[in-house]
N, C-alpha and C positions, 0 to 999 in steps of 0.2 A: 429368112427375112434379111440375111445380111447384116446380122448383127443390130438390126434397129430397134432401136426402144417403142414400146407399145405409147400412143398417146394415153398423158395423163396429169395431171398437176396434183402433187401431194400439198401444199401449202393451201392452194382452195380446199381441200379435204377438210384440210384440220378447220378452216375459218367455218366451213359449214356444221362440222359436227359441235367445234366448240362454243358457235350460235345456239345449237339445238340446247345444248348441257345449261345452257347463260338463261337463253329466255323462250319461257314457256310455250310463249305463241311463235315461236322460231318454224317448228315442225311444223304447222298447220300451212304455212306459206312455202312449205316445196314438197309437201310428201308424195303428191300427185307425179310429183316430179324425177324424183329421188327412187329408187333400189339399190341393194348390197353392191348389184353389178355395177356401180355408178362410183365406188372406192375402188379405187386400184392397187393402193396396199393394203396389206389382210388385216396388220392391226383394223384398219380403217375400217375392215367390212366387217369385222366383230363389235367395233364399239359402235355401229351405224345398225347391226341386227339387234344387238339389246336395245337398241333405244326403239327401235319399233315393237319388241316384244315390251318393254315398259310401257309406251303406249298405246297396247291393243288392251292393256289391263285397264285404261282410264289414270295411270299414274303418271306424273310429271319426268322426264329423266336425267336427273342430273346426274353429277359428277358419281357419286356414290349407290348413286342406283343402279348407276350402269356398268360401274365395278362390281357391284354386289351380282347382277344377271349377268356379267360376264365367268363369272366361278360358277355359274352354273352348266356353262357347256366351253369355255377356254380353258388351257389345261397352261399353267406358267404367267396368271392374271396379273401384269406390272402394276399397280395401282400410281404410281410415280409418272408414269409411261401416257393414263388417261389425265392424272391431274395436269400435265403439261398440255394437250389438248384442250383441255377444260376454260385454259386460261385464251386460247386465242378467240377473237369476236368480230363478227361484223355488223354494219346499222344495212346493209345488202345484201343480205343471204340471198335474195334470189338470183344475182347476179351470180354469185358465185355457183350455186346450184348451176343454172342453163350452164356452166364450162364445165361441170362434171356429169352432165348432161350429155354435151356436145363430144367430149371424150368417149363416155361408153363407147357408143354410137359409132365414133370412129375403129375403136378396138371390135364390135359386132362387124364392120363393113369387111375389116381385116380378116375375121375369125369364116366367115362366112365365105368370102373368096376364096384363101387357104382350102377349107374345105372342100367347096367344086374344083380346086386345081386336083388335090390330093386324091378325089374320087374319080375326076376324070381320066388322069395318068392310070388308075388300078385298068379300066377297061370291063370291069365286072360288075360293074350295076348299068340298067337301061340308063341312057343319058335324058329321057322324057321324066324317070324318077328323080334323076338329080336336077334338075330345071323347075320341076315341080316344088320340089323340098326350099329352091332355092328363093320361088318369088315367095314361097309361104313366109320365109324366116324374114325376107327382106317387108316385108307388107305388115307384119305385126313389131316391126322395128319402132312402129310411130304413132301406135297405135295407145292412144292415151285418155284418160276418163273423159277430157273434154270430147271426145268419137261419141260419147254415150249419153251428151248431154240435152236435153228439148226442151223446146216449152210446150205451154197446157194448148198450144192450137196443135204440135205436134200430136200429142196424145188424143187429141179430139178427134183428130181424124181419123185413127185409126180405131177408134170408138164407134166413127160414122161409117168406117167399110166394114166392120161386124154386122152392124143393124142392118146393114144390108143386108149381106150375105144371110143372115136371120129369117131377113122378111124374104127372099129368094125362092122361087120353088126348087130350086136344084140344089138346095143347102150340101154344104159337104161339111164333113168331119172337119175343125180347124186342127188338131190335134191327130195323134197316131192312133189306130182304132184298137181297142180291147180285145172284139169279140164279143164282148156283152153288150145288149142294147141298154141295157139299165143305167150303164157305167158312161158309155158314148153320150147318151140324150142329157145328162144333165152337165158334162164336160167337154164335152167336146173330143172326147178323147184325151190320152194321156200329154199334156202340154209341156210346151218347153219352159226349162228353169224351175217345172214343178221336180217336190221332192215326195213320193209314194213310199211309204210303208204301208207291207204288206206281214200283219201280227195273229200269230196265232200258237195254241197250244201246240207241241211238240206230236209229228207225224198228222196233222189235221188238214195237211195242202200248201202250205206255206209256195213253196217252191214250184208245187204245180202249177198254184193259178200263176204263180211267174211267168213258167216255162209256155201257158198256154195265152199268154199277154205277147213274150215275144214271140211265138209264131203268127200269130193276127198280124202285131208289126211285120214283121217279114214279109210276112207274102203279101203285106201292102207294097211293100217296097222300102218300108224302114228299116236301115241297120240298126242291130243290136248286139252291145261286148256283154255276154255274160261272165262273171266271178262268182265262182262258186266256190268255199272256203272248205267243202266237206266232201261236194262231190265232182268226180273227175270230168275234162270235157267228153269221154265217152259213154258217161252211163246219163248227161245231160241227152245227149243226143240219142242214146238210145231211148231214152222218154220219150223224145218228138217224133221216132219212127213208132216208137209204140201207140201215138195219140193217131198216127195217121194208118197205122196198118191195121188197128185194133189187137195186134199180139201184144200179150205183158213184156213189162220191158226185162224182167225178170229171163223168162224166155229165153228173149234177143240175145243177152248176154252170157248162157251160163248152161243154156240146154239145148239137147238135140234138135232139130226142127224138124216139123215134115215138109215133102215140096210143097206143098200148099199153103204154107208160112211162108216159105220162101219167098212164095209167087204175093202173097200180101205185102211181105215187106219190101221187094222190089218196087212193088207199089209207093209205098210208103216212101220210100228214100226220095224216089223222082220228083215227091212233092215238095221236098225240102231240101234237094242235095246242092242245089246255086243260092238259096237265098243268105241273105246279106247277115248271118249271125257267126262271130265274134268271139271265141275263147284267148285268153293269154295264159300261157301255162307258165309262165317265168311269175304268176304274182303271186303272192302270199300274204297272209293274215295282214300286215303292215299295211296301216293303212295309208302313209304316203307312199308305197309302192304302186298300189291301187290309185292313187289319185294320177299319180305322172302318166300309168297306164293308162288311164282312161284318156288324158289327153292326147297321148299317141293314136289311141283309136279315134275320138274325132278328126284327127289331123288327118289320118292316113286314110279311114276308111269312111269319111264321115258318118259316122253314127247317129243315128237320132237319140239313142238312149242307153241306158244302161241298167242293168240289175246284179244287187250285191246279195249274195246269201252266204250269212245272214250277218247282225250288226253285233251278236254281243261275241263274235268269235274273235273282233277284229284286234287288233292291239293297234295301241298311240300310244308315243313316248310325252307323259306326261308324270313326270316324277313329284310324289307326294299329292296326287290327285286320286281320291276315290272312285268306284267305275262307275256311278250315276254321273261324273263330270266326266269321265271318259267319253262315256257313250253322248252325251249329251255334246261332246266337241265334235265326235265322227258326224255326228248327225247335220251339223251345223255347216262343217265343211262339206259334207257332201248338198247340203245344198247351196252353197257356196257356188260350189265348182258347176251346178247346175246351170244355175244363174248366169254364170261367168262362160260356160262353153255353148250356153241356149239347147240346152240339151235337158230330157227328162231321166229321171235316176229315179227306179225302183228297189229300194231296200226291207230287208226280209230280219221280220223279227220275230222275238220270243216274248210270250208270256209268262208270268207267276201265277205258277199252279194254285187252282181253287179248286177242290175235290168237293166243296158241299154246293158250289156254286157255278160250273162251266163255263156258261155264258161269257164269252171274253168284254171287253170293258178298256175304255184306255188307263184307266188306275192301273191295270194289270199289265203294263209295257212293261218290260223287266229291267230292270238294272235303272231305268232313268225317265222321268216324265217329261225330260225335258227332250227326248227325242218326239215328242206329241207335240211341241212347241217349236218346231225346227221345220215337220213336216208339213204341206200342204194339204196332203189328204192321206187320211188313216183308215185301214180297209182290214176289218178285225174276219176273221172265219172259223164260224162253229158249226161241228158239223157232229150233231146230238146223239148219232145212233152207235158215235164212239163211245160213251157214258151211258147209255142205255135213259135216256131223255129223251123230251120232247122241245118242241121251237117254241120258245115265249111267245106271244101275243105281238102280231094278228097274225101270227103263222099255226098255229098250238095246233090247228086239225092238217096240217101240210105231212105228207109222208116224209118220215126220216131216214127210209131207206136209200141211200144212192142219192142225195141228196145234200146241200149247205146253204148253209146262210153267210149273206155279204153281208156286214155292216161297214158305211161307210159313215165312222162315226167323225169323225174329223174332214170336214171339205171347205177350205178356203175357197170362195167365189163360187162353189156348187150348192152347197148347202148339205143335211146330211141324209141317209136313207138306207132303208135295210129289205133283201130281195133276195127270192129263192133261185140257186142253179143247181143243174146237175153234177154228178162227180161219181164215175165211172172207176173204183176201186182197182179193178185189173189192168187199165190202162192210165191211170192216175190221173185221169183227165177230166176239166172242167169244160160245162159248156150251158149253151144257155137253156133254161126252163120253160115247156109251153105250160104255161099255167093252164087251158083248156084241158088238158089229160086230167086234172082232176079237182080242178079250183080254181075261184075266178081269181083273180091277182089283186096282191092286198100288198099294199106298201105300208112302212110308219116314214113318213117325210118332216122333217122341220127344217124350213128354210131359212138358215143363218152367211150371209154374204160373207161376214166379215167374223 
């Protein structure tokens, strides 16, 4: 760059931060505005991240507060250093804000160029990928809550093209399809910004009805990242050749085959070997690793969804936090990031063991209830011939053989409901129940919107 200095102005820095420290309603009038990236010196974007971490707590941040949250992750905290900040002020913060605004901005223009020069001089990436990468970076430069904002005639209307689409004879799925009719007819499918957990006792399907949600998606044509925390992207995958060739995945992986395996799972591959699903093997337990990934998979592959198995393995750096707040933040942030990427996220959880009593329950989400208060729809599975039981009422005469129960005991905007499917042991697969084979179909429904 020729030795030039990045734009930036440290004197507006300090008038903004030492506005926020001064007066309370300071932050409220640029935070829309305002990120770390927006301080150009470090001090700056440390005393500018605690004061956001003070206020996501609902605490005021002053001078002292924000010394006190800076010893919690700066290492050599001046206290001297913010009291001198502390004292600068303006009756204009948002003036000053748009110029540390307008800076970023101009250091992203810079950072962004740099880059296409530096990738295009290598000669070794498609130059369609680096043109692509480049309007993405350049298009979410400006992209700010006011983008998000309507009124109630916006929302109506699009209240008015559902009823349509409703009342339509050609209704389509609004949502990504299951597989299940049960689950489809009252959702629409798995929608966007919803957050899916899927709870159940240890080896009861957890993961399978996942794995058998994202192949529906798939071969609709919906991308999907799976994370899986326990299992590798190849014995995933040899579950979805197992669910299509009917061999155990067991099998696939670890025994001799005969040709006639072979020739099934030739089968099997071709029905799956292009569709649109999604491993990252660089992620791990960490749950902001897992977040930044997921957003690269949007970006790059656009994904419609995602599935994490499962949520109490995850770790968050949350220091002096018990793991009912733990798990109750991952949960919160992954629907967060739901929300925020228009993407749906399936998460895979555990129960606490009840040996006099089975039947799963959302009391029984482990480690935290406040993951039931995060989710949109909570989809419990018991599967009774594991404990040598029978299905509660109105299933109690349903065979337990090769067989589970859904409860979908938690449904924002569906309401809630519990239905028999099958589950294929040797192939670990779920699929849907003709109630005709030996029972007329009995639902328990209670219809709660909200």
């Amino acid at each position: 760059m020729d030795n030039k200095v990045l734009p930036h102005d440290v004197q507006a820095e300090k008038l903004v931060l030492g506005t926020i420290m001064s007066d309370k309603n300071a932050l409220n009038e640029v935070r829309d505005m305002l990120t770390r990236d927006c301080f150009y010196d470090r001090i700056n974007q440390d005393i500018y991240s605690a004061i956001t971490q003070i206020d996501s707590r609902g605490e005021s941040p002053d001078m002292i507060t924000v010394v006190n949250e800076m010893k919690k992750t700066v290492q050599d905290v001046d206290p001297f250093v913010v009291s001198q900040i502390a004292c600068y002020y303006t009756a204009d913060i948002y003036q000053h804000a748009a110029i540390l605004h307008d800076k970023e901005k101009r250091r992203r223009f810079i950072s962004i160029g740099m880059n296409m020069q530096n990738r295009a001089y290598s000669e070794s990436e498609d130059i369609v990928d680096i043109l692509s990468e480049a309007e993405e970076d350049l298009k979410c430069m400006f992209q700010t809550s006011k983008d998000n904002i309507y009124t109630i005639g916006d929302a109506i209307k699009e209240v008015s093209c559902q009823m349509e689409l409703n009342a339509s004879e050609s209704k389509q799925l609004t949502g990504t399809p299951t597989g299940f009719s049960q689950i489809d007819s009252r959702s629409g499918g798995l929608q966007k910004s919803d957050l899916i957990i899927i709870a159940a006792d240890t080896s009861s399907g957890k993961t399978s009805l996942a794995i058998a949600m994202t192949l529906s998606a798939a071969k609709n044509g919906y991308g999907v990242a799976f994370y899986s925390m326990e299992m590798k992207k190849e014995q995933i995958a040899a579950r979805m050749i197992s669910i299509e060739s009917g061999i155990p995945s067991n099998e696939i992986m670890y025994s001799r085959l005969l040709p006639e395996q072979f020739n099934c799972i030739d089968k099997g591959i071709g029905k799956i070997y292009d569709k649109p699903i999604f491993f990252d093997d660089r992620s791990n337990s960490n749950i902001d690793t897992i977040l930044v990934s997921i957003r690269t998979m949007k970006l790059k592959y656009r994904v419609s969804g995602v599935v994490v198995d499962y949520l109490q393995i995850l770790s968050v750096n949350m220091k002096g936090s018990n793991t009912e707040q733990q798990m109750g933040e991952v949960a919160r942030r992954l629907k967060n990031l739901a929300k925020e990427l228009d993407i749906w996220i399936i998460a895979l959880s555990q129960l606490n063991r009840d040996s006099l009593n089975p039947v799963p329950s959302l009391a029984r989400l482990r480690a935290s209830g406040q993951i039931a208060e995060a989710a949109d729809v909570v989809m419990l599975i018991y599967r009774p011939e594991l404990y040598n039981k029978f299905y509660p009422e109105p299933f109690q005469n349903s065979n337990v053989n090769g067989t589970a129960m859904i409860d979908i005991a938690k449904g924002r905007n569906i309401g809630l409901a519990k239905f028999i499917v099958k589950f294929d042991a040797k192939t670990t697969h779920f699929s849907e129940y003709d109630y005709s084979w030996d029972m007329p179909q009995q639902s328990q429904e209670e219809y709660k919107p909200f």
